[in-house]
C-alpha positions in Angstrom: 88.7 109.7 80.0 91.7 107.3 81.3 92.7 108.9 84.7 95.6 107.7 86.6 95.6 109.7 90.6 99.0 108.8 92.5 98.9 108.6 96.1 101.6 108.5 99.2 104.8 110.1 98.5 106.6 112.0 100.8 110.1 112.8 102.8 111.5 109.9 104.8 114.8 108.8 105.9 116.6 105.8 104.9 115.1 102.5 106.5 111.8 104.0 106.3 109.4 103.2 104.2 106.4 104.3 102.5 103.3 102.7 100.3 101.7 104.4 97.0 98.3 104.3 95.6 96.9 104.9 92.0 93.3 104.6 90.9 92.7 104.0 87.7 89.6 105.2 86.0 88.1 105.2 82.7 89.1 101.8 81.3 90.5 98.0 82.7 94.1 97.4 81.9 95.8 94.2 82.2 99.1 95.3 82.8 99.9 98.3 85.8 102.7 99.3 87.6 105.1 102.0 89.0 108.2 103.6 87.0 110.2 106.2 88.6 112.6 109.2 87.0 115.3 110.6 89.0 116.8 113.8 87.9 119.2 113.4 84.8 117.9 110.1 84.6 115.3 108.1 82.4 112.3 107.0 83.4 113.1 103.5 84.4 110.5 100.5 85.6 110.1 99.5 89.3 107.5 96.8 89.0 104.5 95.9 87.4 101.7 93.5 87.8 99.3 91.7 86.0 95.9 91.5 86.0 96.5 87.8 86.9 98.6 88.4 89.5 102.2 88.1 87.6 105.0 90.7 89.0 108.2 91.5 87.6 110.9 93.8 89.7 114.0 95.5 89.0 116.9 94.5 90.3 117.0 97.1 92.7 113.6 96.7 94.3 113.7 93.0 94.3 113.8 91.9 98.9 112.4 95.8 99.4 109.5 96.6 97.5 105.8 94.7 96.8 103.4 95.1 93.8 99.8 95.0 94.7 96.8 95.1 93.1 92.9 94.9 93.9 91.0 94.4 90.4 87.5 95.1 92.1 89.2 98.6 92.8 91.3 98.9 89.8 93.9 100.2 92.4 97.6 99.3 92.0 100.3 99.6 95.3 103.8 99.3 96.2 105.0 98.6 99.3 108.0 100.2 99.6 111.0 99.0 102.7 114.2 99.3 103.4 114.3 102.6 101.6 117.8 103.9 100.5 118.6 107.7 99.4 119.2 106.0 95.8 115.4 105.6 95.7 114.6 109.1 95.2 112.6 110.0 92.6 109.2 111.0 91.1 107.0 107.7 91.0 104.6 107.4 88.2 102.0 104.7 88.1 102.0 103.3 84.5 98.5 101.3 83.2 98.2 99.6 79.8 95.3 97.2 78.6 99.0 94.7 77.2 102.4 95.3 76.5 102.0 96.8 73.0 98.9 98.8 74.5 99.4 102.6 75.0 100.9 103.8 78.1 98.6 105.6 80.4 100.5 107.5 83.2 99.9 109.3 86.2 100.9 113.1 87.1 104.0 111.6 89.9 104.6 111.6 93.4 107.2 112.6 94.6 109.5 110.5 96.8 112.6 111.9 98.9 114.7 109.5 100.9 117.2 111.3 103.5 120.2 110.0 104.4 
């Protein structure tokens, strides 16, 4: 009964920014966190955090975006800044109780930077 809801996508122009929710229901997962999958492209990771508060980044969120979490919630965030046209995508929020866990995902939000 592991249920991921994704929250906050949209259309925005480039500059703009934008910040996504998931709740996570069901179960407590150390590990959580955003990919995102452009068209044509592979689902790729834009940051995850721990449960302790550790964060990792790609390279091309690192200065722009922030990881977030609140544990009493079991809600995960990203802040997302400076947003460029290259950041479109669908966002998925990504839970797992450690890194060999099973990947729970969300259903996507969809995120559309203009130019």
């Amino acid at each position: 009964q592991v249920q991921l809801v994704e929250s906050g996508g949209g259309l925005v122009q480039a500059g703009g920014s934008l910040r996504l929710s998931c709740v996570v229901s069901g179960s407590i997962f150390n590990l959580m966190g955003w990919y995102r999958q452009a068209p044509g492209k592979q689902r790729e990771l834009v940051a995850i955090m721990s449960s302790g508060g550790t964060s990792n980044y790609a390279d091309s969120a690192k200065g722009r975006f922030t990881i977030s979490r609140d544990n009493a919630k079991n809600t995960v965030y990203l802040q997302m800044n400076s947003l460029k046209p290259e950041d479109t995508a669908v966002y998925y929020c990504n839970a797992r109780p450690h890194w060999g866990g099973n990947n729970y995902w969300g259903q996507g939000t969809q995120v559309t930077v203009s130019s």
